[in-house]
C-alpha positions in Angstrom: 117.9 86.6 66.1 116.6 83.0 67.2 112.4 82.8 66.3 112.5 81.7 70.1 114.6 84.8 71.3 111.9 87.0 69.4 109.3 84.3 71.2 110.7 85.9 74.5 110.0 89.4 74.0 106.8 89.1 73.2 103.8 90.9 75.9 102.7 88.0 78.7 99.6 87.6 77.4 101.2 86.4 73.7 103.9 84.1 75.8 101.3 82.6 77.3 99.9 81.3 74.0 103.6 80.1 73.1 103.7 78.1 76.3 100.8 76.9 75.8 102.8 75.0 72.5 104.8 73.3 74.6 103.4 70.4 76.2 104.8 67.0 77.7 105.8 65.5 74.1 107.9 68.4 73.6 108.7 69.7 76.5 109.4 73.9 76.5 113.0 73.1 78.5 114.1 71.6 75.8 113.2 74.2 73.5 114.9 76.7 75.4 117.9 74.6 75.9 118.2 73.7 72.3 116.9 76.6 70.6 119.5 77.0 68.2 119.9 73.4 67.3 116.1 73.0 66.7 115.7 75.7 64.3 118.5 74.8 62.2 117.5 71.5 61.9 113.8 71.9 61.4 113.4 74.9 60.0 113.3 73.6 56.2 112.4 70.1 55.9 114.7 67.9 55.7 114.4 64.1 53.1 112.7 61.5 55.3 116.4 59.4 55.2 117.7 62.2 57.2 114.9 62.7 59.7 115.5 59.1 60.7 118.3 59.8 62.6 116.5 62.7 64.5 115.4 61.0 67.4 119.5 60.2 67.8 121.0 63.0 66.8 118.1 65.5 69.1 118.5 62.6 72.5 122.2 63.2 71.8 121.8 67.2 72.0 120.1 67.0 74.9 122.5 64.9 76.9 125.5 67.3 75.7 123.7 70.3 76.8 122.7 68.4 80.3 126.3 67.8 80.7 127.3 71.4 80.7 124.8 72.2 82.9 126.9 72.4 86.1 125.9 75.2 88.7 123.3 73.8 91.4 121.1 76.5 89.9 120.3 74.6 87.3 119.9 71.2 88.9 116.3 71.0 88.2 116.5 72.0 84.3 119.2 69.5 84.1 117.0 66.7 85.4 114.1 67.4 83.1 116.3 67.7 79.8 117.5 64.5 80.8 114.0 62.9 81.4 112.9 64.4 77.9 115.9 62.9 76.4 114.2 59.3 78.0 111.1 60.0 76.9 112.0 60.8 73.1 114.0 57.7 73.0 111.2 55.7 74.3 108.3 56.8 72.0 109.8 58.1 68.9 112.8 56.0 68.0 111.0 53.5 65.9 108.7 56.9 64.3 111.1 59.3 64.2 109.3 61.0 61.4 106.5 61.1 63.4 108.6 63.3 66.2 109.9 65.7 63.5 106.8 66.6 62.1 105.7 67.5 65.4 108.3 69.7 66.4 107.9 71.7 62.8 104.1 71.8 63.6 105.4 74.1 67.0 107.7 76.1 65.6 105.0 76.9 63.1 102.7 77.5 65.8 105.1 79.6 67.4 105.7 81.6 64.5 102.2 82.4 63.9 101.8 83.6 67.6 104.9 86.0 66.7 103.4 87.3 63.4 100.3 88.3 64.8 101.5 89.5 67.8 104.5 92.0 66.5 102.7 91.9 62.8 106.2 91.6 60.5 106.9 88.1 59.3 109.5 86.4 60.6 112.9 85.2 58.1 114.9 82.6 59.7 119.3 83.6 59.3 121.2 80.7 58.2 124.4 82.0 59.3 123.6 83.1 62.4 122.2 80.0 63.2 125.0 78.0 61.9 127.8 80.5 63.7 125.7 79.4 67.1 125.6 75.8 66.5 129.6 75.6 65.3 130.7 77.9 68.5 128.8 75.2 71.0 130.3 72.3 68.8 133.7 73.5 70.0 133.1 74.8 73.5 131.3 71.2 73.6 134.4 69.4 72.1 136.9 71.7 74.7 134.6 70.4 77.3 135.4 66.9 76.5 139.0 67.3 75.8 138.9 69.1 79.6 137.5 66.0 81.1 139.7 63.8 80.2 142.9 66.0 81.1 141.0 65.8 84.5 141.0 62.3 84.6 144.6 61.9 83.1 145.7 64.2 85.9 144.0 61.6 88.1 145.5 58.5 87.0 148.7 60.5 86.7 148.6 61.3 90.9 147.3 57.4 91.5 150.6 56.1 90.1 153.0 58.9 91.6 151.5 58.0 94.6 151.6 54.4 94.1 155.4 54.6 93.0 156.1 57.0 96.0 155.3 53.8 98.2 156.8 51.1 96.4 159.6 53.8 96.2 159.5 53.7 100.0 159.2 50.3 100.1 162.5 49.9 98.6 164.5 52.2 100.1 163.4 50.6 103.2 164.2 46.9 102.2 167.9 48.3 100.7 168.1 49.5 104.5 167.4 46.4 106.0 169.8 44.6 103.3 172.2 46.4 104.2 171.6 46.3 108.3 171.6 42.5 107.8 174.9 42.1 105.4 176.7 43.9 108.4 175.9 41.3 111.0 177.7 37.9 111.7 176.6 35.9 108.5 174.4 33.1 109.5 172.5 30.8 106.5 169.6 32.4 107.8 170.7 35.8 107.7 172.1 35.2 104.1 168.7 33.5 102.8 166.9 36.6 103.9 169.4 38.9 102.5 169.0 36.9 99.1 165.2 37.0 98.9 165.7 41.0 100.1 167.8 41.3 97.2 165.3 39.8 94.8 162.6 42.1 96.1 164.9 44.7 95.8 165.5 44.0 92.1 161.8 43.8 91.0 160.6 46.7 92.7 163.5 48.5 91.2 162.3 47.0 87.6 158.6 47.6 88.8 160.0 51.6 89.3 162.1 52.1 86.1 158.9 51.3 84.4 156.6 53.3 86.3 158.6 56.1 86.1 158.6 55.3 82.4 155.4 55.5 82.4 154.9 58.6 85.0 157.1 60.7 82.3 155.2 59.7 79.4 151.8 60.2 80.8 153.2 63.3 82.1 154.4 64.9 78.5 151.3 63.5 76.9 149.0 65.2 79.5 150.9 68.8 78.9 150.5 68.3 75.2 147.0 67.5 75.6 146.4 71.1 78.3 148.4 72.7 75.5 146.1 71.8 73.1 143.3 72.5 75.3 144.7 76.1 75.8 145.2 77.0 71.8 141.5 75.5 71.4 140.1 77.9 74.0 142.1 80.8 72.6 140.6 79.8 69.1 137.3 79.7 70.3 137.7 82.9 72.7 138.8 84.7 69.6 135.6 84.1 68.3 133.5 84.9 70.8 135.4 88.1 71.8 136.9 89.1 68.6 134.1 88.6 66.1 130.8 88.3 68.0 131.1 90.4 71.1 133.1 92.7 68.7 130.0 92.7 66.4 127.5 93.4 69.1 129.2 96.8 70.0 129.2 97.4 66.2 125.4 96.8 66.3 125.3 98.8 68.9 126.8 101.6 67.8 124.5 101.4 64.7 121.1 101.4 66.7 122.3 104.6 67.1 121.5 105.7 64.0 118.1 103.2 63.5 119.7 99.8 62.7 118.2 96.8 64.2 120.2 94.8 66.8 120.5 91.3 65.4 123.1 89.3 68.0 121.4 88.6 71.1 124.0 89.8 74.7 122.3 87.1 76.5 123.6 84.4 74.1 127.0 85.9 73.8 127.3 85.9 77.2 126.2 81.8 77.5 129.3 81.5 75.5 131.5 83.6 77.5 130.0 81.5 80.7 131.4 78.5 79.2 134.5 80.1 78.3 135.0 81.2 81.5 134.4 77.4 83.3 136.5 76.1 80.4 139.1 78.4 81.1 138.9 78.2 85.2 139.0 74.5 85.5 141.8 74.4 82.3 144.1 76.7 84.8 143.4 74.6 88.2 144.5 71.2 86.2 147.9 73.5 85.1 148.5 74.5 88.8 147.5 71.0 89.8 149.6 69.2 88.0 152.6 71.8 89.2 151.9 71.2 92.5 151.8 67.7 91.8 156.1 68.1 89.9 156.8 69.6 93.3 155.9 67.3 95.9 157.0 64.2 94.2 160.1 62.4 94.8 163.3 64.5 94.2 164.3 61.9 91.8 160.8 62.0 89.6 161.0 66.1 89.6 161.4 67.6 85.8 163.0 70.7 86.0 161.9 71.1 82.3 158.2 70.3 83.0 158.2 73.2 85.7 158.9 75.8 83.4 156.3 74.2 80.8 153.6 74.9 83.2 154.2 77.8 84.7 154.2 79.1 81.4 151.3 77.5 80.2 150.2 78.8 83.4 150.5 82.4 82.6 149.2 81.5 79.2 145.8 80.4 80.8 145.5 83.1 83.5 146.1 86.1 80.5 143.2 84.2 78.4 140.7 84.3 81.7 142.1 88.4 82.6 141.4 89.1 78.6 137.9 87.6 79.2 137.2 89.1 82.3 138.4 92.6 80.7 137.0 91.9 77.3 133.4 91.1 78.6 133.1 93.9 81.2 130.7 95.9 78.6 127.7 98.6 78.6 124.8 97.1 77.8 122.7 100.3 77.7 124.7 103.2 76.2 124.3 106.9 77.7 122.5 109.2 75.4 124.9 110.2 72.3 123.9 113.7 72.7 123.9 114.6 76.5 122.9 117.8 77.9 124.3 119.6 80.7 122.4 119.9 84.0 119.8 117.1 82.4 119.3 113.2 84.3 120.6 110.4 81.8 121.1 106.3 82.6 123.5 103.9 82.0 124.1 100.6 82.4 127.0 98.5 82.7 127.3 94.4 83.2 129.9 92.0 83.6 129.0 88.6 81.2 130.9 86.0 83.1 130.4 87.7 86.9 128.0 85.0 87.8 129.9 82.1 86.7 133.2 83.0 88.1 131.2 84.3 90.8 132.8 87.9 91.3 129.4 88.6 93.3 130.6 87.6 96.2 132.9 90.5 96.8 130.1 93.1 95.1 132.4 95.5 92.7 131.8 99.1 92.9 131.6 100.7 89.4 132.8 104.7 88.8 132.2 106.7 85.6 133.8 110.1 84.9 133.7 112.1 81.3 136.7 112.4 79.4 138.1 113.8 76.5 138.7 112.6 73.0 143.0 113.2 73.9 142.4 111.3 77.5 141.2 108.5 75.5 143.6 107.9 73.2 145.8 108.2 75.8 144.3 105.6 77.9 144.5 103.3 75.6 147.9 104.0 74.8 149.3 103.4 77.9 146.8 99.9 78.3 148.8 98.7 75.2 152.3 99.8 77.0 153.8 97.6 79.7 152.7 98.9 83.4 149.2 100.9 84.3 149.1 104.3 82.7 148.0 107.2 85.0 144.7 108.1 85.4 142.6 110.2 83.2 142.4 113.5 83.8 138.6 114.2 84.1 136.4 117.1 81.6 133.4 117.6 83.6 131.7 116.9 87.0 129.0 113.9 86.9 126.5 113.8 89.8 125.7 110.1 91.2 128.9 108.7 89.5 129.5 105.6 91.6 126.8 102.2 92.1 127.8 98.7 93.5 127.0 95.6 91.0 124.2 93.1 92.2 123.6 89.7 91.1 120.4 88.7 89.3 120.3 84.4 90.1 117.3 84.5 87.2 119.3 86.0 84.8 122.6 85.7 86.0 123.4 89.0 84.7 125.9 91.0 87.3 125.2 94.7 86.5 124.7 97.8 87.7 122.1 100.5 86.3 123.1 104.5 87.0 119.7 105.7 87.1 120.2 109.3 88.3 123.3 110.5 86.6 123.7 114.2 85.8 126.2 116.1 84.2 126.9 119.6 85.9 129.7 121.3 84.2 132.1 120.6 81.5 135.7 121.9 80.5 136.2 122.1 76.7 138.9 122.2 74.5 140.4 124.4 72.2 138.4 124.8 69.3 141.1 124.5 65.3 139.7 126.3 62.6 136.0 126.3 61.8 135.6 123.4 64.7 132.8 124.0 66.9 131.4 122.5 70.4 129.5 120.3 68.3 132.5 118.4 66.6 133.8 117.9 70.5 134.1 114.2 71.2 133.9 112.7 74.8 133.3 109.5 76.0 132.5 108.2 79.9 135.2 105.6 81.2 133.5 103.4 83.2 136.0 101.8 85.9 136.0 98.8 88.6 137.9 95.8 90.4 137.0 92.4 90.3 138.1 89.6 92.1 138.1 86.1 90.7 139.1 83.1 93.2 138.2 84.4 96.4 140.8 87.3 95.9 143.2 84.7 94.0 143.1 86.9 91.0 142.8 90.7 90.9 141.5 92.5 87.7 141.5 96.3 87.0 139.1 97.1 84.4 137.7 99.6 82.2 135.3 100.5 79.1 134.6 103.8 77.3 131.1 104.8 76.4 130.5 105.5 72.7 131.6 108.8 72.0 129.2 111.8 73.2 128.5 115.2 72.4 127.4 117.8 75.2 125.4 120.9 74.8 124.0 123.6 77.3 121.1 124.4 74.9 118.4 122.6 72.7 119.4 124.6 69.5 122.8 122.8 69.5 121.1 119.4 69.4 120.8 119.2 65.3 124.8 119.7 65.1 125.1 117.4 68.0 123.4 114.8 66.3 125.1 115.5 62.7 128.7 114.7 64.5 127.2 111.5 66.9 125.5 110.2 63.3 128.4 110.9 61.1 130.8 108.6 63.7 128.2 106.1 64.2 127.9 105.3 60.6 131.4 105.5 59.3 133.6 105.3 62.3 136.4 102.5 60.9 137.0 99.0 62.9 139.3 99.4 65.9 140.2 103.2 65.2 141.8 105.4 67.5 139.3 107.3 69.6 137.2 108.8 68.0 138.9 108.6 64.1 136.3 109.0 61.3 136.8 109.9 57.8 136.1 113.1 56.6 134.8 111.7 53.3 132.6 109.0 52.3 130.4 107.7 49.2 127.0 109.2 48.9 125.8 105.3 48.6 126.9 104.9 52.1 125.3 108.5 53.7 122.3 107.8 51.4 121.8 104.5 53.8 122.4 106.2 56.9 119.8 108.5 55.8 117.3 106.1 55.0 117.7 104.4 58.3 117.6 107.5 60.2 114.4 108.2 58.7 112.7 105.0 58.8 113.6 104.5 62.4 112.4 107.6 63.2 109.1 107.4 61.2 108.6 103.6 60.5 108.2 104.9 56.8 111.1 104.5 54.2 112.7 106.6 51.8 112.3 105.7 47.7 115.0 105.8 45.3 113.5 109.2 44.0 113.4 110.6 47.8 117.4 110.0 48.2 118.3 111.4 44.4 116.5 114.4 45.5 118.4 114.6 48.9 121.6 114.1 46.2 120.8 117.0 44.6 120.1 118.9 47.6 123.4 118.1 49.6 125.5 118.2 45.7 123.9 121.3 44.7 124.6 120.2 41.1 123.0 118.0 38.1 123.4 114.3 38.8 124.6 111.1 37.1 121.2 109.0 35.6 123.1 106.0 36.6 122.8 105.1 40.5 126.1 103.6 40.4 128.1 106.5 39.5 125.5 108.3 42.1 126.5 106.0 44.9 129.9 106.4 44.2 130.4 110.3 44.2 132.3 111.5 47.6 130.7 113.5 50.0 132.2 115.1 52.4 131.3 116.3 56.1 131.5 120.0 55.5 129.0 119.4 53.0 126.7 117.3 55.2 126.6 119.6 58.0 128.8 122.7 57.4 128.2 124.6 54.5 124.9 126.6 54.5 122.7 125.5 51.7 122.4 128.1 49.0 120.7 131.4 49.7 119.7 129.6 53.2 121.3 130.4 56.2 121.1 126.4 57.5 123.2 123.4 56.6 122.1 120.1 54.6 121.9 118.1 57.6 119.6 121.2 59.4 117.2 120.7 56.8 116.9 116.9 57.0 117.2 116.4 60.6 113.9 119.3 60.9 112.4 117.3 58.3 112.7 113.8 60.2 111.6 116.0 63.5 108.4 117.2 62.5 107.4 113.8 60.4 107.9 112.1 63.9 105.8 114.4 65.7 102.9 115.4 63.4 103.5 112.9 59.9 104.3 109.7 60.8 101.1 108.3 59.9 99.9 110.4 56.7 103.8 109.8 55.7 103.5 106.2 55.8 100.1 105.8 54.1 102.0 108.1 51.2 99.8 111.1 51.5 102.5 113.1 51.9 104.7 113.0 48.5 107.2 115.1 50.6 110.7 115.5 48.8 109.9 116.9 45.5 111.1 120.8 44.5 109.0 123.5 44.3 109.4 123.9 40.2 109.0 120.5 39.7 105.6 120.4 42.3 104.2 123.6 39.9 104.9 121.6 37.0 102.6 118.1 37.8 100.3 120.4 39.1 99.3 122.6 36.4 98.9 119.8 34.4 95.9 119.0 36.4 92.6 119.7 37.2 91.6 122.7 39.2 91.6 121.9 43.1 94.4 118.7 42.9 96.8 119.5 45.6 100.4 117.6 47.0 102.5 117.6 50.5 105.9 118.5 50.2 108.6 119.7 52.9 109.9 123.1 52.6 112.9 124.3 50.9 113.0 127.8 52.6 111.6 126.9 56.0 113.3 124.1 58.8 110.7 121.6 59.4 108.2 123.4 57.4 105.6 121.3 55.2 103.6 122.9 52.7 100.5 122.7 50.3 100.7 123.1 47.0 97.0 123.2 44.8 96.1 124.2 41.4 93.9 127.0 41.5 90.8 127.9 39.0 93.1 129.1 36.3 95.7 126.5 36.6 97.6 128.5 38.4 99.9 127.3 41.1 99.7 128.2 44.7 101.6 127.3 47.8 100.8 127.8 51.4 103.0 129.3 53.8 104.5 126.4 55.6 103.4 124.7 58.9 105.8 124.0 61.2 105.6 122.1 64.5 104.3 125.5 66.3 101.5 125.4 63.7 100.6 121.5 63.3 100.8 121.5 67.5 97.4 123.6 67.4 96.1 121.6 64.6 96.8 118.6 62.5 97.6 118.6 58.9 95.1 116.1 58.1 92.5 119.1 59.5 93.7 121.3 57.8 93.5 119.6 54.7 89.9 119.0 55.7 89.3 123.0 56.2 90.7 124.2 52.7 87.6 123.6 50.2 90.1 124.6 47.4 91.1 121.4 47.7 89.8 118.4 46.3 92.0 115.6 44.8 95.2 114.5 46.2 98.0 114.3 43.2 97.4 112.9 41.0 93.5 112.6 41.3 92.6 110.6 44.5 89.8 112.8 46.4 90.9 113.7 49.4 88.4 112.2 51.6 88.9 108.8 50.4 92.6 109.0 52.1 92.2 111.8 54.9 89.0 111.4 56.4 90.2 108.4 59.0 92.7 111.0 60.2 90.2 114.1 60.4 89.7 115.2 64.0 85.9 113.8 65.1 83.5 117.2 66.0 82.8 117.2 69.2 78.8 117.7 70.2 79.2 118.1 74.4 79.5 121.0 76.2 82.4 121.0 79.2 82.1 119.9 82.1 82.8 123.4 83.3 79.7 124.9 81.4 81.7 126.4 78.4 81.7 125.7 74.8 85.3 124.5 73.4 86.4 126.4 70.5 87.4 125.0 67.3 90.2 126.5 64.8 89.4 126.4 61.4 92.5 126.9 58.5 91.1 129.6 56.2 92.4 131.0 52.9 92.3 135.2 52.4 90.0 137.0 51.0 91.3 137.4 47.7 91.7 133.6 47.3 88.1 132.8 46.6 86.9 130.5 44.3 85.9 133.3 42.3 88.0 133.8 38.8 88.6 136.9 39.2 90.4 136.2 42.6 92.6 133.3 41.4 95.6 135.2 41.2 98.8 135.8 42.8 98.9 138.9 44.9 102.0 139.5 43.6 101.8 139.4 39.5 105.7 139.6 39.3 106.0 136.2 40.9 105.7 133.0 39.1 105.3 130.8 42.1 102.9 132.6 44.5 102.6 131.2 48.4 100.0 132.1 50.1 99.2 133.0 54.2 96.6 130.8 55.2 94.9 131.9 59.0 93.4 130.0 61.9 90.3 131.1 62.7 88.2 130.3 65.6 84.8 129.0 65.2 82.5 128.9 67.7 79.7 126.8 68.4 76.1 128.4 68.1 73.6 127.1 71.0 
């Protein structure tokens, strides 16, 4: 991501302070225009020999990017790029230095504003930026090649014209020779028969060299479309296979808590140019066939004909597999839906407004359909002819929404606000499959026409794949089967392939970015070797590498029941990441809580400490639970029953920590007030507005856990890890 894309999404009141950057020496078109360009030229300094030729090279830029500027929409931006590109020439050409350290002072500006304003620092991507910069380099260089084709194709009509009348011309003097040679021969006559004759001859020399030259200028301009065509197949290949390709990869992996780094908007800037490129490529093919048809009978190549109508079809398959390719959906429908519940969409068509499919405003349909209907659907795609049409699993309300045309933007999209699934039809279940494993995905489905109904296109997507329940306690299962295929689902499967095995290195990533996503805290290399052993149920390798590479299979991440537990691995982590959301987040992330540590292994720091030093860790026996562990008067060992969201929804951890005079130093001898008190819940002193007194709950301990010796036992002598109930009791203020 561009420092001036993350510029963008910053609140008003922090892009007002970028604006405010941008003055007239550098004016903020340009940095918009030339966003890219700038940043990979500035963004480390470059030896004062090289900056000399900045004021060149940037005035250059400018002009390119002016040139592909041609909607009327953006007229005015045009104008002003081109006025900067003046004024830069004019005051910084003999101090270009002068100009580039004034520019890096912006972007450092600019960057500041960002910092402060999102509070991460900002690391600039080489690649990304140089991927940008080489894809405009080409469509630029296509551009170029395009205009002159058009003006080849130009020259080429002036002199079929021109021979077309001297090729009149002739034929009309041979007439007259020959009208003249039969008459009564006079001296006159035979004179103006003899200077025919010689008029006759140099046009016809005049002709064999013009159509000399018609045929080579002919074969030279087809070689040069031809090229034209394999460069914008090249450079569509990019943009379609690798970066749009990439984007729905990304996509996918937000899913699971990765941040998106390729930008839609930019892709589609790319696919806009594509789309002109491709456009006016295809009207110079059909021009210059319409131009092989009308001419003379005697100039017409039969050859050349079937050269461009199949460089014809060549160019109208590249524009259908862009038009196809870049119908996408830009915000997914939720992973795991629920029946009966209200969900969005949103679908959007990256080249609608440049081959302006708006003006016959496509209708868009979605229906749910099977994991089988998919594969099917793409079968038959692949297959000559259109393959019938999916058979349909389920019954969406509000299925159906007309595209509309954002001139701003110029995104075409549509946004399906008030979907609702009603019913579903499942299929049979193999083995120990359950609903949960079910994959089904939403074909989105429309019509667009290109060229005033010259060109017609069917097209389709599929939604990632989704999951549906009827009930919240399906939702961890649901989410084990959308995370598993979002994290390991193979490049172009078959809907919706995913191996059934994978390396703990790559589960223990997902799992880190599950969790971080989810809590904005991150997972050590100590949390993940414990989640090892938990989900291996077995000693480990010391060395990480042999960890990272041990299999682990899905009916060990969300099948098999942990031992003596009736819940899975992925039950247990997926509570875990629940409740931190909801009720840890910040304790997590300031490390209070020391969270994935076993029970033995808690009892063991502890008793090694002073009486009254406590730790946070999540439950082994209870989904979502998070207990207390404290070393009592005799060094003994207790636990607290755990809280669970029911528990830490009445009160907060931090309070309760705060109730619990037993406790005194956070592991492994921090007092607790020093790290909890910012989070304890402030008394409050006023009565109600209603005339009551509000209640307070206090966590207690029971009776026989006093502070007293005598009391700092187990109640249960047989056990050597003791838990304890704590209570809530309600306190009330005295007036």
């Amino acid at each position: 991501m561009t420092l001036w894309t993350r510029a963008q999404q910053l609140p008003p009141e922090c892009l007002q302070k970028v604006r405010m950057i941008y003055v007239d020496h550098f004016p903020i078109e340009v940095r918009h225009c030339l966003a890219s360009w700038i940043e990979s030229r500035i963004w480390t300094a470059e030896p004062e020999d090289q900056q000399r030729s900045f004021v060149n090279e940037l005035v250059q830029e400018i002009q390119t990017n002016a040139d592909l500027m041609l909607s009327p929409d953006m007229f005015v931006t045009k104008m002003k790029l081109l006025e900067a590109a003046k004024n830069f020439h004019m005051q910084y050409s003999h101090a270009p230095q002068e100009l580039y350290a004034y520019m890096r002072r912006c972007l450092a500006l600019e960057m500041e504003v960002i910092q402060n304003a999102m509070g991460t620092p900002y690391v600039a991507q080489p690649h990304t930026e140089r991927k940008y910069s080489e894809l405009i380099t080409g469509l630029q260089t296509v551009r170029q090649k395009v205009n002159i084709a058009g003006e080849e194709i130009r020259s080429l009509q002036a002199n079929i014209e021109s021979l077309s009348l001297q090729y009149h011309e002739c034929l009309k003097n041979k007439g007259h020779m020959n009208y003249l040679q039969q008459q009564t021969v006079t001296t006159e006559r035979r004179d103006l028969v003899a200077c025919l004759r010689g008029q006759i001859e140099d046009t016809e020399r005049k002709l064999n060299a013009l159509v000399a030259q018609i045929t080579q200028s002919q074969m030279e301009l087809v070689d040069h479309m031809k090229e034209n065509i394999t460069n914008l197949r090249q450079l569509q290949s990019q943009v379609l296979d690798d970066e749009l390709i990439k984007w729905k990869r990304e996509q996918q992996l937000s899913g699971n808590g990765v941040p998106m780094q390729s930008n839609l908007n930019t892709i589609q800037e790319w696919c806009e140019l594509l789309a002109d490129l491709i456009w006016t490529t295809r009207q110079q093919v059909n021009n210059v066939a319409r131009i092989n048809s009308k001419t003379i009978v005697e100039l017409r190549q039969p050859h050349l004909a079937e050269m461009l109508d199949d460089m014809s079809k060549q160019v109208t398959g590249l524009l259908s597999t862009l038009v196809t390719s870049t119908f996408v959906i830009e915000k997914q429908p939720p992973q795991v839906m629920k029946t009966n519940t209200r969900f969005t969409a949103t679908v959007r068509l990256l080249v609608g407004g440049q081959l302006n499919v708006y003006m016959t405003p496509p209708r868009v349909s979605v229906v749910i359909i099977s994991e089988q209907q998919a594969q099917l659907l793409l079968k038959s795609d692949t297959q000559a002819g259109k393959g019938k049409q999916p058979v349909e699993c389920g019954d969406i309300l509000n299925n159906t929404g007309t595209m509309e045309y954002q001139p701003t933007s110029r995104q075409l999209s549509v946004s399906f606000r008030n979907m609702q699934l009603r019913k579903i039809k499942r299929a049979e279940k193999k083995g120990t499959e359950s609903v949960m494993d079910e994959k089904l995905t939403l074909l989105f489905q429309s019509q667009f026409n290109v060229g005033g109904g010259e060109l017609v296109f069917q097209v389709w997507t599929l939604s990632l794949p989704v999951v549906v329940i009827v009930h919240g306690n399906q939702e961890p299962h649901g989410w084990a089967t959308v995370t598993w295929d979002n994290a390991f689902s193979p490049p172009g499967r078959v809907p919706f392939a995913v191996p059934d095995k994978v390396t703990w290195g790559q589960l223990a990533e997902t799992l880190s970015l599950k969790f971080i996503s989810a809590t904005g805290g991150s997972l050590s290399e100590d949390n993940l070797r414990f989640l090892a052993e938990k989900i291996f149920r077995t000693s480990l390798p010391l060395n990480t590498m042999e960890l990272n590479a041990m299999a682990v299979s899905w009916t060990q991440f969300c099948k098999d029941a942990l031992p003596e537990r009736n819940f899975t691995f992925w039950e247990w982590f997926y509570m875990v990441v629940k409740v931190t959301r909801d009720y840890l987040r910040t304790l997590w992330c300031d490390r209070l809580i020391m969270g994935f540590i076993q029970k033995k292994q808690a009892e063991d720091m502890l008793s090694k400490c002073p009486p009254g030093t406590f730790l946070l860790r999540f439950s082994d026996s209870e989904l979502g639970g998070i207990t207390i562990a404290w070393t009592g008067d005799g060094n003994e060992v207790f636990s607290l029953q755990p809280f669970t969201s029911r528990d830490l929804m009445l009160r907060s951890l931090a309070d309760r920590v705060f109730d619990l005079t037993q406790l005194q130093f956070l592991y492994p001898n921090v007092p607790k007030d020093d790290v909890f008190s910012k989070y304890y819940t402030k008394p409050e002193n006023e009565m109600l507005k209603n005339g009551y007194v509000k209640p307070v709950l206090v966590t207690t301990l029971p009776p026989y856990m006093s502070s007293s010796p005598a009391y700092a036992h187990s109640p249960d002598s047989h056990r050597n890890t003791p838990s304890v109930n704590s209570s809530c009791g309600t306190t009330i203020l005295q007036l």
